[in-house]
C-alpha positions as CSV (number, residue, x, y, z in Angstrom):
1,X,98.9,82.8,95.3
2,X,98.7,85.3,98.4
3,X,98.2,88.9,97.3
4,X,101.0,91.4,98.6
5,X,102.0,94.2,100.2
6,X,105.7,96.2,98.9
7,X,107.0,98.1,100.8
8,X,109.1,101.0,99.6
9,X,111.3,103.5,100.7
10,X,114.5,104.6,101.9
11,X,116.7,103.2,105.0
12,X,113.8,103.1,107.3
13,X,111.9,100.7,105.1
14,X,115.0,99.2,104.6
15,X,115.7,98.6,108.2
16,X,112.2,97.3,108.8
17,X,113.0,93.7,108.6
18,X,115.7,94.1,111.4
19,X,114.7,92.8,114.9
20,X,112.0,94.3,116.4
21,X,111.0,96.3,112.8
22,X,107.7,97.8,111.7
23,X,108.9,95.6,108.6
24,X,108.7,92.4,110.2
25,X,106.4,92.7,112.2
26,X,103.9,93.0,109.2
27,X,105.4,89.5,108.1
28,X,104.6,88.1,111.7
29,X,101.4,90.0,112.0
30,X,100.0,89.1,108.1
31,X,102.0,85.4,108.2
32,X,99.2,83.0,106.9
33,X,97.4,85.7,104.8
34,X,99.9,88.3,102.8
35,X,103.3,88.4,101.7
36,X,105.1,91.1,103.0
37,X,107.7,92.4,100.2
38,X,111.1,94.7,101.4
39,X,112.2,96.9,98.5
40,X,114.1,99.8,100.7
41,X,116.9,102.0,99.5
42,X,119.2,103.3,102.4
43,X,119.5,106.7,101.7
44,X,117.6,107.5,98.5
45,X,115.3,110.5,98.2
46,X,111.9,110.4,96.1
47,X,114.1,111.4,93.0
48,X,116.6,108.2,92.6
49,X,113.2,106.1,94.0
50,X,111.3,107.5,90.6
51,X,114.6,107.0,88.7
52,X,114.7,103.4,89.6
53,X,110.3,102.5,89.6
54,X,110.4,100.1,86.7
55,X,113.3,98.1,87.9
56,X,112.3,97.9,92.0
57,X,108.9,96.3,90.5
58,X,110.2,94.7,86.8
59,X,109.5,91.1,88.6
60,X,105.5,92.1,89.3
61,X,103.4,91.7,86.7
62,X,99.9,94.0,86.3
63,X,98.1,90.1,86.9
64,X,99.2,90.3,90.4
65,X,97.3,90.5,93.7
66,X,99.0,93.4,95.5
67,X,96.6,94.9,98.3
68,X,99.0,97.9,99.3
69,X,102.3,99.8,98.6
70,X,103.7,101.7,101.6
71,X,105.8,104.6,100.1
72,X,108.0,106.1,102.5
73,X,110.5,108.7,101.6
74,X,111.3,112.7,102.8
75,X,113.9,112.3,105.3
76,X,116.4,112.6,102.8
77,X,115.0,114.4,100.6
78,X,114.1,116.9,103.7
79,X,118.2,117.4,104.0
80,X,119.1,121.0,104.3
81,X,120.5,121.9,101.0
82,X,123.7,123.8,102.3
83,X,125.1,120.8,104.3
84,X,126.9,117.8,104.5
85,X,124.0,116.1,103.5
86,X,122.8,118.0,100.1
87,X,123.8,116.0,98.0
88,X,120.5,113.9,99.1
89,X,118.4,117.4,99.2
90,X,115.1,117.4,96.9
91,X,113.2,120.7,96.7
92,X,109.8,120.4,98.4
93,X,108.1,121.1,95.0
94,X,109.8,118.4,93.2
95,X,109.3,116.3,96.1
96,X,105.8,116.8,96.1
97,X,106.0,116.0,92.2
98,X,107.9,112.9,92.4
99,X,105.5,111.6,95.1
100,X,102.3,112.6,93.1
101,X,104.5,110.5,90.0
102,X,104.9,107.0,92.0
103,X,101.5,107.2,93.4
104,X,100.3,107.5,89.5
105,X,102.5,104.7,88.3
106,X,101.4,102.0,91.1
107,X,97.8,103.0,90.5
108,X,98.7,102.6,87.0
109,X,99.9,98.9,87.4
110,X,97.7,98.0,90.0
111,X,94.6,100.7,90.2
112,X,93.1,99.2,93.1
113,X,95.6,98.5,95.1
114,X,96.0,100.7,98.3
115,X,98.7,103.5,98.1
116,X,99.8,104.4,101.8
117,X,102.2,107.6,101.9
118,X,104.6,107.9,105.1
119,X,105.6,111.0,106.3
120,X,109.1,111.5,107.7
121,X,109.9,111.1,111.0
122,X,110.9,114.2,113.7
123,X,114.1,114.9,113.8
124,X,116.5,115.1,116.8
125,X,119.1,117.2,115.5
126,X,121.4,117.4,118.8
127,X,121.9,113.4,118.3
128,X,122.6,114.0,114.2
129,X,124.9,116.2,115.2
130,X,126.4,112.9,116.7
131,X,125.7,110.8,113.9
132,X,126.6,112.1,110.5
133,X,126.9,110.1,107.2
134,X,129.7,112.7,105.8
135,X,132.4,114.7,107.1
136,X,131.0,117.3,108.5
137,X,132.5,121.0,108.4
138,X,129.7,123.0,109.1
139,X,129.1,121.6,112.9
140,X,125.2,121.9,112.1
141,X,123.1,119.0,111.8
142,X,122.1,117.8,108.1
143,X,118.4,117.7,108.9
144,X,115.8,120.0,111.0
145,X,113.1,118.8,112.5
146,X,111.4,121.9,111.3
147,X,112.3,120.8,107.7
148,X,111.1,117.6,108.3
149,X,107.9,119.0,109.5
150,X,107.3,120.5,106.4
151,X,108.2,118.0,103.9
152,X,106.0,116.0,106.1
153,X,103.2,118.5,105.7
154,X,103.8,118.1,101.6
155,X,103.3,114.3,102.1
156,X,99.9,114.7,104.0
157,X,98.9,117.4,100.8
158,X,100.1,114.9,98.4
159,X,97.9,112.1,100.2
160,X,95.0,114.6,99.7
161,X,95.3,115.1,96.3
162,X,96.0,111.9,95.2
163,X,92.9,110.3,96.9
164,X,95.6,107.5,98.8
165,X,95.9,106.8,102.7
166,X,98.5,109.0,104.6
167,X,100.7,108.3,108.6
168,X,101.6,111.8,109.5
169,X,104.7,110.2,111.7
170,X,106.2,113.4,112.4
171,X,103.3,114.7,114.4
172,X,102.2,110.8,116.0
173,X,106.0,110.2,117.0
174,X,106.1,113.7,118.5
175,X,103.2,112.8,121.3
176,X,105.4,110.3,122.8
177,X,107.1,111.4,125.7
178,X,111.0,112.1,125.4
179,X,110.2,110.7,121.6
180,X,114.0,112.1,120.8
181,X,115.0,108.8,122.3
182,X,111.9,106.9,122.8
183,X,111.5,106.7,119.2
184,X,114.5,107.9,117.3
185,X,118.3,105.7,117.9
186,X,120.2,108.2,116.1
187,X,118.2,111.3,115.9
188,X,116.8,109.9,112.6
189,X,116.4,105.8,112.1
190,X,114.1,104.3,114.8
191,X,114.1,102.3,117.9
192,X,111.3,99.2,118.4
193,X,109.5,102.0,119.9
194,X,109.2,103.8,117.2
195,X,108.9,101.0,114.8
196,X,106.1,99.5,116.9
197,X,104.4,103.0,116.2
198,X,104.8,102.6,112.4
199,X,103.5,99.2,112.3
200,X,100.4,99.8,114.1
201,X,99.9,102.9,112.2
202,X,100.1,100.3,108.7
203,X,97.7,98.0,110.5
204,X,95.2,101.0,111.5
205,X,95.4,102.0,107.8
206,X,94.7,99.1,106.2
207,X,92.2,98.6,108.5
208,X,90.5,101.4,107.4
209,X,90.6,99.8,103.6
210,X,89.0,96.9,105.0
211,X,92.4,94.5,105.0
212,X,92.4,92.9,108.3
213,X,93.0,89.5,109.9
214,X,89.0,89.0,109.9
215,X,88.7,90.2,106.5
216,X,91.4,88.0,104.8
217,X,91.6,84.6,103.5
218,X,93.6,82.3,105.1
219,X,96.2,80.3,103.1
220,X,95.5,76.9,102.9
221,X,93.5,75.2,105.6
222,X,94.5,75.4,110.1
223,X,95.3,72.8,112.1
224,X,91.9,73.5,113.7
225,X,90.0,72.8,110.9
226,X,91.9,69.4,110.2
227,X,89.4,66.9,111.1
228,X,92.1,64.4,113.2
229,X,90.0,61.2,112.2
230,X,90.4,62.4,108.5
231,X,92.8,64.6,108.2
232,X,93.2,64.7,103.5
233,X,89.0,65.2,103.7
234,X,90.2,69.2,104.4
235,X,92.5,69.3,101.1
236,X,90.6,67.9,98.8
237,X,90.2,70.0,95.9
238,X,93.5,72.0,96.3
């Protein structure tokens, strides 16, 4: 069986298999070596992804080859708590505690498996102003990109103490010029531009682990290998 790679997170992992999505482009990029496995939650925070661990991965057993688990949460749990938005608001301590928790349950079922922690994204808050999910009274926008920043921050300290892989996405998304559009479609989710960003970040990082196209097995044998004047002599013993 090919080993795997979950990802799992909120709507931006979610979203990743869309057209043009850091998602599916992992699929394309890993097709004859990994399979590539969506498990995203549009609009869940770090506490409903803890809530609902043992169910998202009931189907994996321990046996399984799983070579990473992106973990990608904080822009909902980085909603400002007095908004229209709160109700998806996690304290930065809990959030930090709730990351620290999955990373200990999929090293738990799978302790060599590569843990790769996502920051959130920046925030363009004129365009959420634009773009909210509720009814919004207030006329401010659910998220900062200065609470973002810091919930990011947690991720990176949570990477650290955890020993896992970390994509600070809020500062690398931020070096793009005009990254409020070049990166973000609605202040928030992301454009190919910004899902190109997150899949070569992936790629980098598991590059680092020593998971790469040149370091993988390929499934089954290539048509360049198939020897045209005997083609079964390549599949014997499968």
């Amino acid at each position: 069986m090919r080993p795997k790679i979950f990802l799992f997170g909120d709507s931006i992992t979610e979203m990743s298999f869309e057209h043009g999505g850091w998602g599916a482009s992992l699929v394309n990029h890993f097709n004859r070596t990994v399979d590539v496995v969506l498990r995203g939650y549009s609009g869940y925070n770090t506490r409903w992804g803890l809530k609902v661990l043992d169910k998202v991965f009931a189907g994996s057993s321990e046996s399984e080859s799983v070579l990473a688990v992106t973990v990608f949460f904080g822009a909902n749990d980085a909603s400002v708590e007095d908004r229209c938005s709160a109700f998806q608001h996690v304290p930065i301590e809990e959030y930090k505690q709730n990351l620290h928790s999955i990373v200990s349950f999929l090293k738990g079922r799978w302790p060599t498996t590569e843990v790769i922690l996502i920051s959130p994204p920046p925030i363009d808050e004129p365009t959420r102003l634009l773009c909210p999910f509720t009814e919004n009274k207030s006329g401010l926008p659910e998220r900062t990109n200065e609470a973002a920043g810091n919930y990011a921050k947690a991720c990176l300290a949570v990477a650290a103490e955890c020993g896992v892989s970390a994509i600070d996405l809020w500062t690398r998304m931020q070096q793009i010029p005009g990254w409020q559009t070049a990166c973000l479609s609605d202040g928030l989710h992301l454009t190919q531009t910004g899902n190109k960003i997150v899949f070569e970040e992936v790629v980098e990082a598991l590059k680092k682990k020593g998971f790469s196209l040149e370091t993988l097995p390929v499934d089954l044998p290539v048509i360049f290998d198939i020897d045209p004047n005997d083609p079964l002599k390549s599949f014997q013993g499968i």
